[in-house]
C-alpha atoms as an extended CHARMM CRD file, in Angstrom:
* protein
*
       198  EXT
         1         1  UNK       CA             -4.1330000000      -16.1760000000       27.7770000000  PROA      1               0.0000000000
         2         2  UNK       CA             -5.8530000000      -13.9620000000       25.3670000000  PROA      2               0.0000000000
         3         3  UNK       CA             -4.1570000000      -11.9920000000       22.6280000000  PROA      3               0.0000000000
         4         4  UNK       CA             -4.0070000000       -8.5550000000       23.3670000000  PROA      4               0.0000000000
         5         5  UNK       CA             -3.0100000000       -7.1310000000       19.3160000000  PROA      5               0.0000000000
         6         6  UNK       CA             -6.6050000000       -9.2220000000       18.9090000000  PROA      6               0.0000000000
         7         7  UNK       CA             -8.4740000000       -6.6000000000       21.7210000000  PROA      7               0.0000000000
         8         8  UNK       CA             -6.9910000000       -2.9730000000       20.2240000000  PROA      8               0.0000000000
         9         9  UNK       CA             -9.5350000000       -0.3250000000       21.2590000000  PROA      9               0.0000000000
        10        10  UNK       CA            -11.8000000000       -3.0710000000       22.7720000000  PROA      10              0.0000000000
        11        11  UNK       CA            -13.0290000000       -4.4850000000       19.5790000000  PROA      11              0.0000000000
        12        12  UNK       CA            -12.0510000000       -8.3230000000       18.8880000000  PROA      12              0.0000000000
        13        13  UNK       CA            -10.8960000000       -8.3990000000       15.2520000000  PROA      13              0.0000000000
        14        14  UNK       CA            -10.0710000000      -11.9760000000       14.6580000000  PROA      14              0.0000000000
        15        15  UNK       CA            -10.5510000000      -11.5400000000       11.3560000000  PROA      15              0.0000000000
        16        16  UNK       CA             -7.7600000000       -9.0910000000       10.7880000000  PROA      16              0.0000000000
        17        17  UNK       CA             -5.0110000000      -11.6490000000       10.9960000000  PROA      17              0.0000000000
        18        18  UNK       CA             -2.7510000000       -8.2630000000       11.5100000000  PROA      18              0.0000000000
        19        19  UNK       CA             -0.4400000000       -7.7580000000       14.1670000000  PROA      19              0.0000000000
        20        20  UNK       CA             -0.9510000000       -4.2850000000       15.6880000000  PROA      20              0.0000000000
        21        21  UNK       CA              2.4750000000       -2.3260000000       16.2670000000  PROA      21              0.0000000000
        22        22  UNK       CA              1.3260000000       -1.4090000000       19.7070000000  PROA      22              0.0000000000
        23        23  UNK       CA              4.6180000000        0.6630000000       20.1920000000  PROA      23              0.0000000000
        24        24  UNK       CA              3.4040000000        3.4480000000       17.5270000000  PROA      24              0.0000000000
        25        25  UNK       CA              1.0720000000        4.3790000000       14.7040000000  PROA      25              0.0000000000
        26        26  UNK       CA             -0.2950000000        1.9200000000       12.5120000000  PROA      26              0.0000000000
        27        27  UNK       CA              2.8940000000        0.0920000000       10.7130000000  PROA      27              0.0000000000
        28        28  UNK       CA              2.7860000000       -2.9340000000        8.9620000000  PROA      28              0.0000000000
        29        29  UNK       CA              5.8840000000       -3.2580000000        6.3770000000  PROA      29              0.0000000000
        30        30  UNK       CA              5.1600000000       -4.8030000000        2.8550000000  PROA      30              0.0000000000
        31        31  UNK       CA              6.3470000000       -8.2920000000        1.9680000000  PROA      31              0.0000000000
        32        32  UNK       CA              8.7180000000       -7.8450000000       -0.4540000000  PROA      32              0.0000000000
        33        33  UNK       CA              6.7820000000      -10.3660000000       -3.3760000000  PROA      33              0.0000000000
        34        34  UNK       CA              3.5060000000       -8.2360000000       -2.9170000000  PROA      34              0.0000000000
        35        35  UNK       CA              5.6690000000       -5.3250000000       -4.2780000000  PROA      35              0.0000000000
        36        36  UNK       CA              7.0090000000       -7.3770000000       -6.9240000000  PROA      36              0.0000000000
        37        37  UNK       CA              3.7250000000       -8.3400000000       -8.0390000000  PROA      37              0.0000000000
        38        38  UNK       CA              2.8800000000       -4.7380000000       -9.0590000000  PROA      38              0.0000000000
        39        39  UNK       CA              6.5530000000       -3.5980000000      -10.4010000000  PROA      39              0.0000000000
        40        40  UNK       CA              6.1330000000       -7.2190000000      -13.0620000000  PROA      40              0.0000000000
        41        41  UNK       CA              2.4750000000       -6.0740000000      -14.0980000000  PROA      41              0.0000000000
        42        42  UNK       CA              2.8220000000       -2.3130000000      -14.1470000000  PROA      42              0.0000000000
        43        43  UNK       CA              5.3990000000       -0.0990000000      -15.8530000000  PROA      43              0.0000000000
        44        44  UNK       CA              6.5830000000        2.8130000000      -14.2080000000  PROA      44              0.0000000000
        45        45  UNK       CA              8.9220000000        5.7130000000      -15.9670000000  PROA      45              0.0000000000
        46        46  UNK       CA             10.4860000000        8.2000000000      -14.0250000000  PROA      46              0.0000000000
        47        47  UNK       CA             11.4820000000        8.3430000000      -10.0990000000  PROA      47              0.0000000000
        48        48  UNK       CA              8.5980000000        6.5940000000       -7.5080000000  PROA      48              0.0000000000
        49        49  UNK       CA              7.9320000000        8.7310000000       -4.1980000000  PROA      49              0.0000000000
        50        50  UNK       CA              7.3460000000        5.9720000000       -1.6910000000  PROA      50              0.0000000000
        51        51  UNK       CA              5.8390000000        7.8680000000        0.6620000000  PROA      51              0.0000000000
        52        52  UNK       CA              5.2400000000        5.7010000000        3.6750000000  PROA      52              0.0000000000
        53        53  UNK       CA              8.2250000000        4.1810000000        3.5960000000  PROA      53              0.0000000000
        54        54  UNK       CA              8.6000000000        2.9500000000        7.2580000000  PROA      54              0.0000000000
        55        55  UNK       CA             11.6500000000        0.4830000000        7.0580000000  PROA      55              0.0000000000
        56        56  UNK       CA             12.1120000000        0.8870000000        3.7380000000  PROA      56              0.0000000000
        57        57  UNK       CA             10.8450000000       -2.7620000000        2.7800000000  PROA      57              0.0000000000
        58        58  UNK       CA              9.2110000000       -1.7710000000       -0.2080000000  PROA      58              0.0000000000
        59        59  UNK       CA             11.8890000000        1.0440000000       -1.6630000000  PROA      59              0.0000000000
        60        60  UNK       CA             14.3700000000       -1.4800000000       -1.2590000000  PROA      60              0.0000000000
        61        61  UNK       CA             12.2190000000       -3.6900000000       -3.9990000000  PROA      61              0.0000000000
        62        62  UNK       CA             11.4140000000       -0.8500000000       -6.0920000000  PROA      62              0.0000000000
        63        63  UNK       CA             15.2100000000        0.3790000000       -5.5700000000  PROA      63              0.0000000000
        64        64  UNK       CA             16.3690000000       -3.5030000000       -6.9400000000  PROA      64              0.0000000000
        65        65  UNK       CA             14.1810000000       -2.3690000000      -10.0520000000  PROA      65              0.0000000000
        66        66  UNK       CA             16.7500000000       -0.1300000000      -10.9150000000  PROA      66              0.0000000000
        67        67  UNK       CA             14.3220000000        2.8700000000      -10.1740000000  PROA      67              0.0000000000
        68        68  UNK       CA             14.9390000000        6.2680000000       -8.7790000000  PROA      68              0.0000000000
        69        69  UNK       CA             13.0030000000        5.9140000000       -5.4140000000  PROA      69              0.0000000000
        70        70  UNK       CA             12.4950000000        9.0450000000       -3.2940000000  PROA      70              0.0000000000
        71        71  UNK       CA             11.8090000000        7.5940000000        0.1260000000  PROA      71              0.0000000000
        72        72  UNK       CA              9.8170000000        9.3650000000        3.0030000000  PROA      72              0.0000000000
        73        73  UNK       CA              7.9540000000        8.9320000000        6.1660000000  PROA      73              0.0000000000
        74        74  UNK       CA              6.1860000000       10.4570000000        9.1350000000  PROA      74              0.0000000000
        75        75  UNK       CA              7.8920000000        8.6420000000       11.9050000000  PROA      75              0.0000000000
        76        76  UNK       CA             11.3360000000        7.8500000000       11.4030000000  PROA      76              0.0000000000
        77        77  UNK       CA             11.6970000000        4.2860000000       11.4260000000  PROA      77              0.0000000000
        78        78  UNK       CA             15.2430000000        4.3730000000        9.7140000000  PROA      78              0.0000000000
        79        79  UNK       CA             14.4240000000        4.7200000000        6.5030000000  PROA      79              0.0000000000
        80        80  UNK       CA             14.0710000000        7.6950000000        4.0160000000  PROA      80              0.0000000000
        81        81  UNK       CA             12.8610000000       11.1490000000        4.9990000000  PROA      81              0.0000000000
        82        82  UNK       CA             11.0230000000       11.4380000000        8.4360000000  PROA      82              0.0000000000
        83        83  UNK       CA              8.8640000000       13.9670000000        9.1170000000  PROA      83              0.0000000000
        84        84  UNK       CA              7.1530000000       14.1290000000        5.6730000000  PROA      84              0.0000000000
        85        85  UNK       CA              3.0700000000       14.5180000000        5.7600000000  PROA      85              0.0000000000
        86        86  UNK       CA              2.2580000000       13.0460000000        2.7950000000  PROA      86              0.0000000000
        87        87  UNK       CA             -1.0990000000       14.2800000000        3.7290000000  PROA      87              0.0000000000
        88        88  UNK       CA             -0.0340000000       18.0970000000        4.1560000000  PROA      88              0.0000000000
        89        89  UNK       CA              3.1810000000       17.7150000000        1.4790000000  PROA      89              0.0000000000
        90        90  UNK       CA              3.2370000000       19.9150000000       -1.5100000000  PROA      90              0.0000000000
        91        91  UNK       CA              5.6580000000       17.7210000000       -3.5140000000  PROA      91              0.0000000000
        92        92  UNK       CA              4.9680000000       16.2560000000       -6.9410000000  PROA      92              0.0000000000
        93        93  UNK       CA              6.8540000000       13.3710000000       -8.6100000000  PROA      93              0.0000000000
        94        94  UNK       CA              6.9080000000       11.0310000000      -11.8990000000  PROA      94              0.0000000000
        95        95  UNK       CA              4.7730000000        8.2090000000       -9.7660000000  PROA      95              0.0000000000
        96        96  UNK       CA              3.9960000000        7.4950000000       -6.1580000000  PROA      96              0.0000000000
        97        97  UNK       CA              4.0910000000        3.9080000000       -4.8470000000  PROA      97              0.0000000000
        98        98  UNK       CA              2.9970000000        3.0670000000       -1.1380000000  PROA      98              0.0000000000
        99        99  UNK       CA              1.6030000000        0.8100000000        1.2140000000  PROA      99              0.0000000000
       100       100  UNK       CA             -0.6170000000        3.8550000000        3.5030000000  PROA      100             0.0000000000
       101       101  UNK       CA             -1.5650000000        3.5390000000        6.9900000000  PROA      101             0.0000000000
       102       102  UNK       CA             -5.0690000000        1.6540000000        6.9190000000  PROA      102             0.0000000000
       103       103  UNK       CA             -6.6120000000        4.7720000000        8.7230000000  PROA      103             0.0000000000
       104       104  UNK       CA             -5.4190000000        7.0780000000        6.2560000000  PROA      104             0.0000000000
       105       105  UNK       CA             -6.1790000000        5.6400000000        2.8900000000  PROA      105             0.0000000000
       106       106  UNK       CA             -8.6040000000        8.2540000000        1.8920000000  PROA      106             0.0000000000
       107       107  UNK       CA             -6.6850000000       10.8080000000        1.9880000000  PROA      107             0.0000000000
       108       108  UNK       CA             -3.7650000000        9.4410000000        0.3920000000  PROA      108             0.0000000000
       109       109  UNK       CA             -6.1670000000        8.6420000000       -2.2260000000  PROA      109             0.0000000000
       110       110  UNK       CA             -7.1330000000       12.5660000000       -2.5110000000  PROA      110             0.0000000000
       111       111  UNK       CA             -3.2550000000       13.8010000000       -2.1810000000  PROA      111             0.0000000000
       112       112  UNK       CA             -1.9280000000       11.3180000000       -4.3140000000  PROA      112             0.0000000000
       113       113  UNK       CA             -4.3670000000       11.5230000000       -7.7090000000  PROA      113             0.0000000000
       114       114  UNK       CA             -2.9330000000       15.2650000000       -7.2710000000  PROA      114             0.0000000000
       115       115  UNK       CA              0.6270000000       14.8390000000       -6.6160000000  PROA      115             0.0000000000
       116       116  UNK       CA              1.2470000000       12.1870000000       -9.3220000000  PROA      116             0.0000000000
       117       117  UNK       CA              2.3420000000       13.3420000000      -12.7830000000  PROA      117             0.0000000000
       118       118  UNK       CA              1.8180000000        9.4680000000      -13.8420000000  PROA      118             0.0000000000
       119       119  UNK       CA              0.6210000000        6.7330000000      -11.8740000000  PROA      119             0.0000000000
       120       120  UNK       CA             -0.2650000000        6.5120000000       -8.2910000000  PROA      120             0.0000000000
       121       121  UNK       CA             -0.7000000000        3.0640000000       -6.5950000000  PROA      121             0.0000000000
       122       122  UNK       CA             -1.7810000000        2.3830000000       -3.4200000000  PROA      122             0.0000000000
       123       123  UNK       CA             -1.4100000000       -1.0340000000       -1.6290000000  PROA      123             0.0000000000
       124       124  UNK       CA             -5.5370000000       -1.0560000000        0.2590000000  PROA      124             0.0000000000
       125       125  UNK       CA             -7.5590000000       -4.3340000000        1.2900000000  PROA      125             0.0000000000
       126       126  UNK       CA            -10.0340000000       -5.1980000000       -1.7400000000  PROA      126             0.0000000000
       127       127  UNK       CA            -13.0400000000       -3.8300000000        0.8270000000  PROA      127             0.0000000000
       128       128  UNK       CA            -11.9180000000       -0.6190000000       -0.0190000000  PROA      128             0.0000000000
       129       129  UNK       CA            -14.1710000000       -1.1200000000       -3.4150000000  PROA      129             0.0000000000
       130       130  UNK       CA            -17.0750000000       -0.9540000000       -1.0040000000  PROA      130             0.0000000000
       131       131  UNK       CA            -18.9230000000        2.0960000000        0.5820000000  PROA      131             0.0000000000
       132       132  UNK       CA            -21.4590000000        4.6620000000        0.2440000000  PROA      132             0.0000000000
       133       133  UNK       CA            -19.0640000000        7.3810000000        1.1520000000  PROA      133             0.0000000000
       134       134  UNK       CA            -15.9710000000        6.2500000000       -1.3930000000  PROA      134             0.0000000000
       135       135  UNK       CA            -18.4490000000        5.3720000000       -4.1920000000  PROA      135             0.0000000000
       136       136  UNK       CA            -19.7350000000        9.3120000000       -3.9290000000  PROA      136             0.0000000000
       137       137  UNK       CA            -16.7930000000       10.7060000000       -3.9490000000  PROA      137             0.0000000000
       138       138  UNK       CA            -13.1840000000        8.5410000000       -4.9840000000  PROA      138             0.0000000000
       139       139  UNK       CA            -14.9540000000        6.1060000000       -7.4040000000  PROA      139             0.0000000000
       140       140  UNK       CA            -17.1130000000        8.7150000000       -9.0230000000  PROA      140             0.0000000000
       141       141  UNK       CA            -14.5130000000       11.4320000000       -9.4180000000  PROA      141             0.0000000000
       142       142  UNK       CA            -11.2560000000       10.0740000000       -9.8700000000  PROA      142             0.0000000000
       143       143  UNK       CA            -12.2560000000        6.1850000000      -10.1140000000  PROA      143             0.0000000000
       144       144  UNK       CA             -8.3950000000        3.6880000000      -10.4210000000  PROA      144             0.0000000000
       145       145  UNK       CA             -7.4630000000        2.8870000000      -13.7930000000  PROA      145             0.0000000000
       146       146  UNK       CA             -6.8350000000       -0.4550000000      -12.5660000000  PROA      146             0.0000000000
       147       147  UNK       CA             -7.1380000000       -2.6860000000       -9.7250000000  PROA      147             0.0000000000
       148       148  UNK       CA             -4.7740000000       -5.4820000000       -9.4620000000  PROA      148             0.0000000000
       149       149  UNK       CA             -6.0640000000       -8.5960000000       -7.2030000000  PROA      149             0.0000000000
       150       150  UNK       CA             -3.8460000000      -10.7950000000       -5.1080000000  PROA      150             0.0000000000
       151       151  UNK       CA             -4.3720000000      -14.6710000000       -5.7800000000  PROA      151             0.0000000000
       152       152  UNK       CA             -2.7160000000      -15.2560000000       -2.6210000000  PROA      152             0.0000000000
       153       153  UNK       CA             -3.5120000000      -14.1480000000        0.3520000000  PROA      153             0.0000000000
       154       154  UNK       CA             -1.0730000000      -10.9750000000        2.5470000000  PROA      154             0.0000000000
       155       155  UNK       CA             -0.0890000000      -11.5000000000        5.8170000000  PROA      155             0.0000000000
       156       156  UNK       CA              1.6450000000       -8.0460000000        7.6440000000  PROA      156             0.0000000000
       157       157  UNK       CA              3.9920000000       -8.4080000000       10.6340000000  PROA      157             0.0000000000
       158       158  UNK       CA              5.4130000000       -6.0810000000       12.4340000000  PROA      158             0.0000000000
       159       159  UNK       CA              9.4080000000       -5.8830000000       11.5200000000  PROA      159             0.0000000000
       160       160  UNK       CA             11.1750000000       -8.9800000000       13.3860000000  PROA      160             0.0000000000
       161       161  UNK       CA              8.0980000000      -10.7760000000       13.4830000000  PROA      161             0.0000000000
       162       162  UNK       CA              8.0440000000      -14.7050000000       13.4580000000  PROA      162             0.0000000000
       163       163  UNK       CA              5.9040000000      -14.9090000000       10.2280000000  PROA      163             0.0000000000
       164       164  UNK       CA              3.6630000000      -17.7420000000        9.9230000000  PROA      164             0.0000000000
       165       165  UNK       CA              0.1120000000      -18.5440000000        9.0840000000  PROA      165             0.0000000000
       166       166  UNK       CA             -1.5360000000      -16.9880000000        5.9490000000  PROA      166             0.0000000000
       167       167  UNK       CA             -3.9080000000      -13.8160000000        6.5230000000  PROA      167             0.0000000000
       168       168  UNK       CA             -7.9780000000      -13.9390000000        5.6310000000  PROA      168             0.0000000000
       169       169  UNK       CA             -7.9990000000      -10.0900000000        4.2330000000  PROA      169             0.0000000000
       170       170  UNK       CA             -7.8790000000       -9.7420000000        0.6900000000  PROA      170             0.0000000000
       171       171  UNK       CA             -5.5440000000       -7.4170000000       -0.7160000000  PROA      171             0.0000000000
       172       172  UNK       CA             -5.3480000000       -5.4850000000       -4.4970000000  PROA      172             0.0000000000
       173       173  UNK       CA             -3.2300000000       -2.7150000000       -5.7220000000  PROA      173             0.0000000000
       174       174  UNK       CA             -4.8020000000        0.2500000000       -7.0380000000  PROA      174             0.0000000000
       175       175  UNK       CA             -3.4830000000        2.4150000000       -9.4540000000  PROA      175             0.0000000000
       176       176  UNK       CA             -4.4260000000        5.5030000000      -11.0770000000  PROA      176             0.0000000000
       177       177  UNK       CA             -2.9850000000        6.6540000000      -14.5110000000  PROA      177             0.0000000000
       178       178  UNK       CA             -2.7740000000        9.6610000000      -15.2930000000  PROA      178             0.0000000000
       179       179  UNK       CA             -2.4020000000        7.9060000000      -19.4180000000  PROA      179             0.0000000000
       180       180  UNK       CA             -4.8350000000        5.3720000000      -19.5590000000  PROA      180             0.0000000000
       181       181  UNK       CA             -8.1270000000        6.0030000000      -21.1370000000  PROA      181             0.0000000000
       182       182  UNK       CA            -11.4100000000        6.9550000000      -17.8050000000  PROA      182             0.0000000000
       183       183  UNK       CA            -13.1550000000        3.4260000000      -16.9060000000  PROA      183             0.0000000000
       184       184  UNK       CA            -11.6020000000        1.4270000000      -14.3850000000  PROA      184             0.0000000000
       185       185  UNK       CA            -10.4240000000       -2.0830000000      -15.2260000000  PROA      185             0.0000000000
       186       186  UNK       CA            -10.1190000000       -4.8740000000      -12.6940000000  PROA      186             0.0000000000
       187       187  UNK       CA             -7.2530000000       -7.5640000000      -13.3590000000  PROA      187             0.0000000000
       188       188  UNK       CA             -5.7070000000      -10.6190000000      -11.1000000000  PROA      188             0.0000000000
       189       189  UNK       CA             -1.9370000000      -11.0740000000      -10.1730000000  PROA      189             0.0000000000
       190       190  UNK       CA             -1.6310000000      -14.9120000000      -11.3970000000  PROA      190             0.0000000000
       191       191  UNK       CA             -0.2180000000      -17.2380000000       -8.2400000000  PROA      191             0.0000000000
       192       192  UNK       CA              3.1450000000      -17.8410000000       -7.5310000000  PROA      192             0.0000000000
       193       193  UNK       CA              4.6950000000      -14.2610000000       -6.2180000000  PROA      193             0.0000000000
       194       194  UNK       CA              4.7840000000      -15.2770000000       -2.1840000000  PROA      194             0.0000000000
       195       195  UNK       CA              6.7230000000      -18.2150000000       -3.3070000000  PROA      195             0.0000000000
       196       196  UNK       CA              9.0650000000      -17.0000000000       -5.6070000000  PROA      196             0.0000000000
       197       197  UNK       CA             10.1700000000      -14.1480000000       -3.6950000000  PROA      197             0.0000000000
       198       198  UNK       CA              9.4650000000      -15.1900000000        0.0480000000  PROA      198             0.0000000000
């Protein structure tokens, strides 16, 4: 019997390794170590506006930090704020920390280099380095400060999933600071988060 999350749209995408949410919008929630990976590498001060919070799996990490989190959605998945269009919202904050949906990525870029008063990360796949289109406009106007790549590999399930397998899409955290000096540097989470905190 064949997959159907594999045949979305009518496009095979074995590559993916992602399970579609094929009750909703695109929602994959964050393993908890992959937001540990940027809270141990990058300091934050101030509250963090995670701003696609679905379940809340990453505020609750960033919320064990002992940081003020400001959590908020578009769909209410019980968690945070629903109703909140990052994409329309006119709300500024310290930092913003989020995981976007895949489809929406460059336009959380554009709203949230804007709405950040100090660093903005976003959680993308590495391929998001690549592209005509991004390298005209993102990368040559408001390039990352950094770009943090995973050593081990992400794997998203939907919430309740059996989890099992390891994904073939590399993943990095970007981050712009609003502090750090223009250039973009590119840096490597060392191994070791998916087992300590899986």
């Amino acid at each position: 019997m064949t997959d159907s999350t594999y045949n979305l749209n009518g496009g095979f995408k074995p590559t993916t390794k992602r399970f579609a949410d094929l009750n909703g919008p695109d929602f994959f929630p964050t393993p908890a170590w992959a937001t540990h990976a940027l809270i141990d590498n990058e300091s934050f001060s101030g509250e963090i506006w995670e701003s696609a919070c679905g379940n809340g799996a990453m505020s609750r990490v960033l919320e064990h930090a002992s940081r003020s989190v400001i959590s908020s959605d578009l769909y209410d998945r019980g968690y945070g704020d629903s109703g909140i269009d990052f994409l329309q919202a006119k709300r500024r904050a310290d930092n913003i920390v989020t995981n976007p949906p895949y489809n929406a990525a460059e336009g959380f870029v554009r709203s949230g280099v804007s709405q950040a008063k100090h660093k903005f990360a976003l959680l993308l796949r590495l391929a998001f380095l690549e592209g005509a289109n991004r390298a005209n406009t993102i990368f040559s106007q408001c390039p990352p400060s950094r770009v943090w790549v995973f050593s081990e590999r992400i794997t998203f399930y939907p919430a309740g999933a059996v989890q099992q397998g390891s994904g073939t899409t590399a993943y990095a955290w970007f981050v712009w600071d609003k502090d750090a000096p223009s250039g973009t540097e590119l840096k490597w989470f060392k191994p070791g988060y998916k087992h300590r905190f899986n």
